[in-house]
mmCIF file of the N, C-alpha and C atoms, coordinates in Angstrom:
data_MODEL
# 
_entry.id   MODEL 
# 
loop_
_atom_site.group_PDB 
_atom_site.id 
_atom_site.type_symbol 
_atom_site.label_atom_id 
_atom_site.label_alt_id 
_atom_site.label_comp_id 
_atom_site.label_asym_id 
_atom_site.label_entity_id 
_atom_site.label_seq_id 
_atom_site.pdbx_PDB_ins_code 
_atom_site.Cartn_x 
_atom_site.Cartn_y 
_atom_site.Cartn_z 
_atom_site.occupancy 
_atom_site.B_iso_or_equiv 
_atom_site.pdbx_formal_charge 
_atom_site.auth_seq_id 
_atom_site.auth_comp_id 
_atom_site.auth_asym_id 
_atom_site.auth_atom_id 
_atom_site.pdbx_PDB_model_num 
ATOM 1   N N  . UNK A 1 1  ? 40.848 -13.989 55.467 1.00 0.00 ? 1  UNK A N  1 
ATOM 2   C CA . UNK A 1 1  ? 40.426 -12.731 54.885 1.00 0.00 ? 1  UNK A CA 1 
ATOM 3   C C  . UNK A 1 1  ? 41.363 -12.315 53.750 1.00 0.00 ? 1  UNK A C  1 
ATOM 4   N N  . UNK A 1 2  ? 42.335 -12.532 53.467 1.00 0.00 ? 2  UNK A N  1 
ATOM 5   C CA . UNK A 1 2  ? 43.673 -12.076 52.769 1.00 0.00 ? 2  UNK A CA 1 
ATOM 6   C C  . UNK A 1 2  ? 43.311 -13.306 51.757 1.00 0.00 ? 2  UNK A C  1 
ATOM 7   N N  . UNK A 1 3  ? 42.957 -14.180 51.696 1.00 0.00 ? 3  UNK A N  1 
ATOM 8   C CA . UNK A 1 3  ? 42.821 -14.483 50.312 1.00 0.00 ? 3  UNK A CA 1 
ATOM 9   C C  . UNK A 1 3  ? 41.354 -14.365 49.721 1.00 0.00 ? 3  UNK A C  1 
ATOM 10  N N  . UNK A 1 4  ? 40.176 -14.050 50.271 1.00 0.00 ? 4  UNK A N  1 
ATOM 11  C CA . UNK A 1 4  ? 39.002 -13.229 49.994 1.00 0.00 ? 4  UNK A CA 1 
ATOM 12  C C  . UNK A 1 4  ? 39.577 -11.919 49.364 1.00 0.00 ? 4  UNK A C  1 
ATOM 13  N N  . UNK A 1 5  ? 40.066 -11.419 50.025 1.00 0.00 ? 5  UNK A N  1 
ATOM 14  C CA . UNK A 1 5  ? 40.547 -9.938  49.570 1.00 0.00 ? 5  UNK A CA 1 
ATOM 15  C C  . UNK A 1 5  ? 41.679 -10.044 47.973 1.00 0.00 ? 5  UNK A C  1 
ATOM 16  N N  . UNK A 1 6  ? 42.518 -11.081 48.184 1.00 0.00 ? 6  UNK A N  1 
ATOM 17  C CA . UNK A 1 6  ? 43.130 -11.341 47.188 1.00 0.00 ? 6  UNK A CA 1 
ATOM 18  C C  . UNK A 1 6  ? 42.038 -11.921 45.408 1.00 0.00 ? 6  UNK A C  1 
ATOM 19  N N  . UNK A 1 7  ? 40.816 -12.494 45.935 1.00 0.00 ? 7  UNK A N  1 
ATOM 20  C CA . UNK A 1 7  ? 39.913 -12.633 45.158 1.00 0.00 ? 7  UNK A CA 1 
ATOM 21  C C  . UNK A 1 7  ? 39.359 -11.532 44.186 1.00 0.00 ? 7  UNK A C  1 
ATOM 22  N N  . UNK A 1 8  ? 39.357 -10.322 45.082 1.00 0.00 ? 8  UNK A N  1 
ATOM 23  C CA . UNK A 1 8  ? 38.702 -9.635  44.576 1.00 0.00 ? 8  UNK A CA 1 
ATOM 24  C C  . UNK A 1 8  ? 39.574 -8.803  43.488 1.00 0.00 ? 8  UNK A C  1 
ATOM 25  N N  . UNK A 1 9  ? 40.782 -8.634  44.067 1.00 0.00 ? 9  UNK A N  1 
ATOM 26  C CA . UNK A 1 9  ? 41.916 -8.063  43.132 1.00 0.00 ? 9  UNK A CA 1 
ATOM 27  C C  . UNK A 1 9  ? 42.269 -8.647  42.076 1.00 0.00 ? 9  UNK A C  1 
ATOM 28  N N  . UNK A 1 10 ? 41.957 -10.250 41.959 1.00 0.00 ? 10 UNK A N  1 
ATOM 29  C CA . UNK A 1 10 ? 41.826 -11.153 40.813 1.00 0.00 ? 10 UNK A CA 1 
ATOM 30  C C  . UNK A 1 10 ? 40.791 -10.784 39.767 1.00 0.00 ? 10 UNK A C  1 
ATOM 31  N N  . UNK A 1 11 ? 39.864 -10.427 40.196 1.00 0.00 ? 11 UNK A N  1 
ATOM 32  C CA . UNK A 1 11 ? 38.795 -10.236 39.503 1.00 0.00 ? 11 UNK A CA 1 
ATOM 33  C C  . UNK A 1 11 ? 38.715 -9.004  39.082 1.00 0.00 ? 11 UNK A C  1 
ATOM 34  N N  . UNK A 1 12 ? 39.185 -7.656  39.860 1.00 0.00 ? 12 UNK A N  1 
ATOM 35  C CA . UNK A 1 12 ? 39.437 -6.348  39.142 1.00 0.00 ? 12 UNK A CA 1 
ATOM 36  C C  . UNK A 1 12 ? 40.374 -6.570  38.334 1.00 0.00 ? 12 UNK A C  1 
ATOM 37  N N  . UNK A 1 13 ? 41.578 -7.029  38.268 1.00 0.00 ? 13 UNK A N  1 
ATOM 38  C CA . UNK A 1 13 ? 42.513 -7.505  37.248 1.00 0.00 ? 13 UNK A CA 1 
ATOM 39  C C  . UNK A 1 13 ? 42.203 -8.159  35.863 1.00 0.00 ? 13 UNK A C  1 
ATOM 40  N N  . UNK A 1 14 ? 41.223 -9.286  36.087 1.00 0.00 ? 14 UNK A N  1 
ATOM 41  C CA . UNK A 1 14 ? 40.609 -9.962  34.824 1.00 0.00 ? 14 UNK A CA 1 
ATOM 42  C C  . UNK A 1 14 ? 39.703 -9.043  33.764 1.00 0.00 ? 14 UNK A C  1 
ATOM 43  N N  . UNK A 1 15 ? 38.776 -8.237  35.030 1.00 0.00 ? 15 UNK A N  1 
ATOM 44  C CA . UNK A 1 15 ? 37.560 -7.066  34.223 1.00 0.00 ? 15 UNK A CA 1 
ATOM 45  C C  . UNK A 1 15 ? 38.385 -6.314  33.496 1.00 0.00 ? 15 UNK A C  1 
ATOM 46  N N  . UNK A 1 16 ? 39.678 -5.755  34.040 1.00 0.00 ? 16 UNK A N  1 
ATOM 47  C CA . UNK A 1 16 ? 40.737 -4.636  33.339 1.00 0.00 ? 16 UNK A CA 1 
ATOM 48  C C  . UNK A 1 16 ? 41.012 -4.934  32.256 1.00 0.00 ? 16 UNK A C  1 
ATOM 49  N N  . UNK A 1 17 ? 42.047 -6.086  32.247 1.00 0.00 ? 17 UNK A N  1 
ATOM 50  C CA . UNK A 1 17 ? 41.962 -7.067  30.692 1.00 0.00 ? 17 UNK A CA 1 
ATOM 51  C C  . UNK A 1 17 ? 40.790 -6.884  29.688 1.00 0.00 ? 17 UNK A C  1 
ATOM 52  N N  . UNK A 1 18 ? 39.536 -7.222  30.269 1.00 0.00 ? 18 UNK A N  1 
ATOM 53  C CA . UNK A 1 18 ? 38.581 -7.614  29.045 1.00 0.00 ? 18 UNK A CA 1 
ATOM 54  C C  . UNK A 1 18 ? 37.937 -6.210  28.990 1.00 0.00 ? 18 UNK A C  1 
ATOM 55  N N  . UNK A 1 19 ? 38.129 -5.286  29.650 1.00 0.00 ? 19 UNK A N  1 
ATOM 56  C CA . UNK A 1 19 ? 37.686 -3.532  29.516 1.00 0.00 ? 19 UNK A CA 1 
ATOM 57  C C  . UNK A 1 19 ? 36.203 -3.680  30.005 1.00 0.00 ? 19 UNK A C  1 
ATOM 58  N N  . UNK A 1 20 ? 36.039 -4.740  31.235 1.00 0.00 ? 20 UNK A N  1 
ATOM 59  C CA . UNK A 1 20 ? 34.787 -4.511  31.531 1.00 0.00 ? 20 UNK A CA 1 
ATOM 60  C C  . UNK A 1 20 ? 34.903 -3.569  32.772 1.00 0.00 ? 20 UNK A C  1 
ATOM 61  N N  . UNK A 1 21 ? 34.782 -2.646  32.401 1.00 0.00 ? 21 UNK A N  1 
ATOM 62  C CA . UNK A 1 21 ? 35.070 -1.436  33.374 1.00 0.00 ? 21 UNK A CA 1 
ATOM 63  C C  . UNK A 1 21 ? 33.673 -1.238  34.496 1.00 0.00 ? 21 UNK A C  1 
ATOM 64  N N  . UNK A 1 22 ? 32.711 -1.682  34.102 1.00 0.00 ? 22 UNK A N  1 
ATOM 65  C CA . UNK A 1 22 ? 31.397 -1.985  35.300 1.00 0.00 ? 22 UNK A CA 1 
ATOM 66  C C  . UNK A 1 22 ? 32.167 -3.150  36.481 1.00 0.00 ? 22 UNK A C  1 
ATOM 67  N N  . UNK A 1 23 ? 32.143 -4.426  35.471 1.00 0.00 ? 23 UNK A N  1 
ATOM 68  C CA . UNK A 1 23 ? 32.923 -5.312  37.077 1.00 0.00 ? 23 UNK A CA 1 
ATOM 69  C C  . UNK A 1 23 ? 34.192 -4.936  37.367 1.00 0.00 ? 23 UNK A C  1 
ATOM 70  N N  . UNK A 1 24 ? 35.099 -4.246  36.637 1.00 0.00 ? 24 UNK A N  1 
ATOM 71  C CA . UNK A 1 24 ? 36.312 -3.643  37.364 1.00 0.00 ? 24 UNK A CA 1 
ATOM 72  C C  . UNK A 1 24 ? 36.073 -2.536  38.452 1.00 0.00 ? 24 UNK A C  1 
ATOM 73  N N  . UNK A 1 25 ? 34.559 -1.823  38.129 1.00 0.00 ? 25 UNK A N  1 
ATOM 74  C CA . UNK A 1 25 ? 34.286 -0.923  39.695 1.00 0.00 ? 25 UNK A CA 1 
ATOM 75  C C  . UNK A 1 25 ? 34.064 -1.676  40.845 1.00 0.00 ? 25 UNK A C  1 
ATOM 76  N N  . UNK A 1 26 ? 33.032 -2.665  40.179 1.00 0.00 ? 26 UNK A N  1 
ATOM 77  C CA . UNK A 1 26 ? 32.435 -3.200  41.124 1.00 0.00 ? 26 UNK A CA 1 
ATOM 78  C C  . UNK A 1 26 ? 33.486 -4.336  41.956 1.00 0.00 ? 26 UNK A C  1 
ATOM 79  N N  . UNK A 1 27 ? 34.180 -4.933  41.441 1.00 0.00 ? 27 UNK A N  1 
ATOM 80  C CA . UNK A 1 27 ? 35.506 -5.525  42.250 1.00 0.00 ? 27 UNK A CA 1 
ATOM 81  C C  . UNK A 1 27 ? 35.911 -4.698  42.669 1.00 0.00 ? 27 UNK A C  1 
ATOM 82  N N  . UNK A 1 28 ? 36.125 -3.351  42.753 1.00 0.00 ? 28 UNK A N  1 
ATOM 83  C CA . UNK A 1 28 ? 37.485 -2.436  43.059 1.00 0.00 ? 28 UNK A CA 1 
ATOM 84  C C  . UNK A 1 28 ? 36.212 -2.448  44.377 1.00 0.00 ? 28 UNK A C  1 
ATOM 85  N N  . UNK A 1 29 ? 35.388 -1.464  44.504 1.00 0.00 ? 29 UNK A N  1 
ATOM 86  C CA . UNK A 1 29 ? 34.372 -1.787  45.081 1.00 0.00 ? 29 UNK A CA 1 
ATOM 87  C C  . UNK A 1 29 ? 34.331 -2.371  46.483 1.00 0.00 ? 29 UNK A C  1 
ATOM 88  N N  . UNK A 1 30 ? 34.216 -3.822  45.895 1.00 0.00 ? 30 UNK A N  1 
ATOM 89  C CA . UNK A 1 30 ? 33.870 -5.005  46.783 1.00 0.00 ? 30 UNK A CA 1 
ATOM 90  C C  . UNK A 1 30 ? 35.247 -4.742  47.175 1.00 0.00 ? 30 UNK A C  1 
ATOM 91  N N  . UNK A 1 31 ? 36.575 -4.907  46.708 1.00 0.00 ? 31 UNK A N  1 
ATOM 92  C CA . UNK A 1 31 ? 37.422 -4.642  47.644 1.00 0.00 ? 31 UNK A CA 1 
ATOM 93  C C  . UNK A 1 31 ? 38.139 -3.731  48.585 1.00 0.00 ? 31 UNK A C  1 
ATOM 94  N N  . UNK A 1 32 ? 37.561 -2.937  48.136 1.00 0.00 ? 32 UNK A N  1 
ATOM 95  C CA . UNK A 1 32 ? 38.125 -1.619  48.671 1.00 0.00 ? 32 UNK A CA 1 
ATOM 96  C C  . UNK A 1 32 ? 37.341 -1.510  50.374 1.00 0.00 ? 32 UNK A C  1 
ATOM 97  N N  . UNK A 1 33 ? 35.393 -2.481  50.131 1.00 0.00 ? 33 UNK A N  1 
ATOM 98  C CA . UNK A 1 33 ? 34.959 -2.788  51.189 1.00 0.00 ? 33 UNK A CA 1 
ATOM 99  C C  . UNK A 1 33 ? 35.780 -3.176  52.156 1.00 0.00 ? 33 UNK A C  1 
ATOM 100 N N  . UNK A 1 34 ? 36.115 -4.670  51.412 1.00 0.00 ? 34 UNK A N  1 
ATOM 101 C CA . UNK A 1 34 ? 37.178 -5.915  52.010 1.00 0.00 ? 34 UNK A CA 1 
ATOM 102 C C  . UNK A 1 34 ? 38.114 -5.362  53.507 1.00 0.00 ? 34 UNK A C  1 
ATOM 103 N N  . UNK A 1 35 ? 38.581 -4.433  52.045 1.00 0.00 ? 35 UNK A N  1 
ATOM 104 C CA . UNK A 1 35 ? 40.175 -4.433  52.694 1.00 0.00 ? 35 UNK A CA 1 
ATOM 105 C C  . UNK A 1 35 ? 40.096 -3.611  54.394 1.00 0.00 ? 35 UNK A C  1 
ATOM 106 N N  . UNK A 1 36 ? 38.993 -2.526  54.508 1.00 0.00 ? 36 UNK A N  1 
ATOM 107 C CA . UNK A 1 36 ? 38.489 -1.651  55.812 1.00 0.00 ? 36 UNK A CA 1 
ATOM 108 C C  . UNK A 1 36 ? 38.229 -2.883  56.771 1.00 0.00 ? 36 UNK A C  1 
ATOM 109 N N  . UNK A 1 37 ? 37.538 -3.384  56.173 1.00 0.00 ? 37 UNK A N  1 
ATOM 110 C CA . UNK A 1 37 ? 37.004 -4.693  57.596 1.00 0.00 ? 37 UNK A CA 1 
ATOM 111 C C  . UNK A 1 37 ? 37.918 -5.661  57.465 1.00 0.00 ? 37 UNK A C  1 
ATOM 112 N N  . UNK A 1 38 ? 39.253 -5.954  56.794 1.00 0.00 ? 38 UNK A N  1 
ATOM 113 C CA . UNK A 1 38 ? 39.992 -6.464  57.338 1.00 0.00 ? 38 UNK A CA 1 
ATOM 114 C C  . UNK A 1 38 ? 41.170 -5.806  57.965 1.00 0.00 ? 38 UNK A C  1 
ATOM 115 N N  . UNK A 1 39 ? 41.047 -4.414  57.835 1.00 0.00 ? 39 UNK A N  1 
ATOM 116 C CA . UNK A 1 39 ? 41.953 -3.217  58.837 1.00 0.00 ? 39 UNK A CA 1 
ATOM 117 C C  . UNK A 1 39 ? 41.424 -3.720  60.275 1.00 0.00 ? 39 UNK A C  1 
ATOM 118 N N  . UNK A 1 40 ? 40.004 -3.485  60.474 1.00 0.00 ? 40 UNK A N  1 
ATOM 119 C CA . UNK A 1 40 ? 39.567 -3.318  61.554 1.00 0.00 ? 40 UNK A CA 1 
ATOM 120 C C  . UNK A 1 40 ? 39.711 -4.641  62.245 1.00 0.00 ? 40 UNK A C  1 
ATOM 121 N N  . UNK A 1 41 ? 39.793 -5.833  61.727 1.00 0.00 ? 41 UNK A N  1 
ATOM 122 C CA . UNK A 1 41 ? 39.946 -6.855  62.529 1.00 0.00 ? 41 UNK A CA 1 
ATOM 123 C C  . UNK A 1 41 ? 41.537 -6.741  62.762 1.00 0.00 ? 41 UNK A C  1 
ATOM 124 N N  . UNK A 1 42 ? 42.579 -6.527  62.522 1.00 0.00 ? 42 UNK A N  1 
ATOM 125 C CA . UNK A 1 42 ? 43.878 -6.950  61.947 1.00 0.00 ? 42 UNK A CA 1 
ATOM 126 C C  . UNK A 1 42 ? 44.038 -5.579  63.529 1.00 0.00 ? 42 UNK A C  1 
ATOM 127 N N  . UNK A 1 43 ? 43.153 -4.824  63.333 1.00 0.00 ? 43 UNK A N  1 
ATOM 128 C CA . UNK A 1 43 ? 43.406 -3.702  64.618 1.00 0.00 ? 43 UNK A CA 1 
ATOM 129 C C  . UNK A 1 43 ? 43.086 -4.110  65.688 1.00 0.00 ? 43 UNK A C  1 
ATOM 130 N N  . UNK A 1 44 ? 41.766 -4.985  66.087 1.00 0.00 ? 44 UNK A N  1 
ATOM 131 C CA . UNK A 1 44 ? 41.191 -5.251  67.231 1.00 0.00 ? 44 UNK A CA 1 
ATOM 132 C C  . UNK A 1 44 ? 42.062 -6.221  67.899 1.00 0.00 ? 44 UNK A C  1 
ATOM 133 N N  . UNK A 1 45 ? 42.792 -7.315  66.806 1.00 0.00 ? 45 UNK A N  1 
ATOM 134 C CA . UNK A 1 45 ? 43.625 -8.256  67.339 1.00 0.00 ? 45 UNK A CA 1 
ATOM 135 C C  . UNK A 1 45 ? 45.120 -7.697  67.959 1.00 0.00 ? 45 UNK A C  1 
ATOM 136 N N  . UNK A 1 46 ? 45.534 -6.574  67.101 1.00 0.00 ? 46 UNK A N  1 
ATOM 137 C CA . UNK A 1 46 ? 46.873 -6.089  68.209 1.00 0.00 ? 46 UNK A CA 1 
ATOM 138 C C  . UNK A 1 46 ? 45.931 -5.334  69.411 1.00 0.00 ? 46 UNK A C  1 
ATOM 139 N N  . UNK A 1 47 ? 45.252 -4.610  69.424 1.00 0.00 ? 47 UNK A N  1 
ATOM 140 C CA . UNK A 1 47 ? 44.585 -4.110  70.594 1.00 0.00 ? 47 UNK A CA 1 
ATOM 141 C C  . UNK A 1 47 ? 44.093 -5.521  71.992 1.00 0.00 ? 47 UNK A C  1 
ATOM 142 N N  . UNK A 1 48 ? 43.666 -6.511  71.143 1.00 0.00 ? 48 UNK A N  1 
ATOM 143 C CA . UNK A 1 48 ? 43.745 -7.314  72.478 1.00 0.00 ? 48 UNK A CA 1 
ATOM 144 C C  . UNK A 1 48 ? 45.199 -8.321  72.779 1.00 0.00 ? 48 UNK A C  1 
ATOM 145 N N  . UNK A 1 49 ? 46.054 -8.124  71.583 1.00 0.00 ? 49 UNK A N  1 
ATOM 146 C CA . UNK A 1 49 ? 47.220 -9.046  71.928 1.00 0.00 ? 49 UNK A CA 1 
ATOM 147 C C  . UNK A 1 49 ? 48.008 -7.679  72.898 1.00 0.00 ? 49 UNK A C  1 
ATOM 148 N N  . UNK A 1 50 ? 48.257 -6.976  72.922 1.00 0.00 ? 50 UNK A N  1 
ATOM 149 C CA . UNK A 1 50 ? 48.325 -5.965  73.656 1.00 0.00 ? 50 UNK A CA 1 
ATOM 150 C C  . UNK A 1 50 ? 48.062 -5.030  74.306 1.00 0.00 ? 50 UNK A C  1 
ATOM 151 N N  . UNK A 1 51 ? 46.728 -5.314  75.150 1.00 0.00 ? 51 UNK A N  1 
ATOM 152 C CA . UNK A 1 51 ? 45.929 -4.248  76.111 1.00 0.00 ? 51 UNK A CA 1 
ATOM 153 C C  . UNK A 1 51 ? 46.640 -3.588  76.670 1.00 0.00 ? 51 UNK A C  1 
ATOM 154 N N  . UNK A 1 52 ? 47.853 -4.046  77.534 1.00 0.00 ? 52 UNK A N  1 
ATOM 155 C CA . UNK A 1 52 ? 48.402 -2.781  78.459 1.00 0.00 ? 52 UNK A CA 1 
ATOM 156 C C  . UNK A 1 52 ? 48.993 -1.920  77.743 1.00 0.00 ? 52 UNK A C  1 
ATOM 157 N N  . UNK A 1 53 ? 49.291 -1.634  76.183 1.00 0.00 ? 53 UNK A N  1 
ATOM 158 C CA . UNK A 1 53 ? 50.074 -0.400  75.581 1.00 0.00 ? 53 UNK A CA 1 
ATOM 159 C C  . UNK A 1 53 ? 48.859 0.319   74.929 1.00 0.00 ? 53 UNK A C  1 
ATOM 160 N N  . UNK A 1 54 ? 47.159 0.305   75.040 1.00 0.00 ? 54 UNK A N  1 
ATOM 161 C CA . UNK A 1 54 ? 46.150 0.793   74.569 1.00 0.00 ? 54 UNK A CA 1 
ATOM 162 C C  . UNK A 1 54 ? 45.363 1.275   75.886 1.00 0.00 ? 54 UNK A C  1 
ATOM 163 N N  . UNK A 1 55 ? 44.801 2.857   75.834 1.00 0.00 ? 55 UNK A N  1 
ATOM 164 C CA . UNK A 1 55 ? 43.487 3.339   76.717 1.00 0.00 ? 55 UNK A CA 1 
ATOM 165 C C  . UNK A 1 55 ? 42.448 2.568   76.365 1.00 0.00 ? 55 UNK A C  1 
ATOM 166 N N  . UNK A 1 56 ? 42.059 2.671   77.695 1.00 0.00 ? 56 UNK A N  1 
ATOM 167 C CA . UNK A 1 56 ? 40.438 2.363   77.673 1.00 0.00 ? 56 UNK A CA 1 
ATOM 168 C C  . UNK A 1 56 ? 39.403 3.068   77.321 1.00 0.00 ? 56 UNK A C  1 
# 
């Protein structure tokens, strides 16, 4: 996921350069998606590497 996500920051970076400010949203965008659903996995995995310090 971290280098998907790193993709996308490549590509808002390149649009910035050339002032294409449509695919610089739309990367920012797509990553800004990215980056939530890779919170949420990056969360579920300490939650099961560590159940007994989490409620049920």
């Amino acid at each position: 996921m971290l280098y998907i996500h790193l993709k996308f920051v490549n590509d808002q970076a390149v649009a910035r350069l050339k002032k294409d400010w449509s695919g610089d949203n739309r990367a920012y965008d797509l990553g800004d998606d990215h980056i939530l659903k890779m919170a949420d996995m990056l969360a579920e995995g300490i939650v099961k590497q560590f159940q007994n310090h989490f409620r049920q």
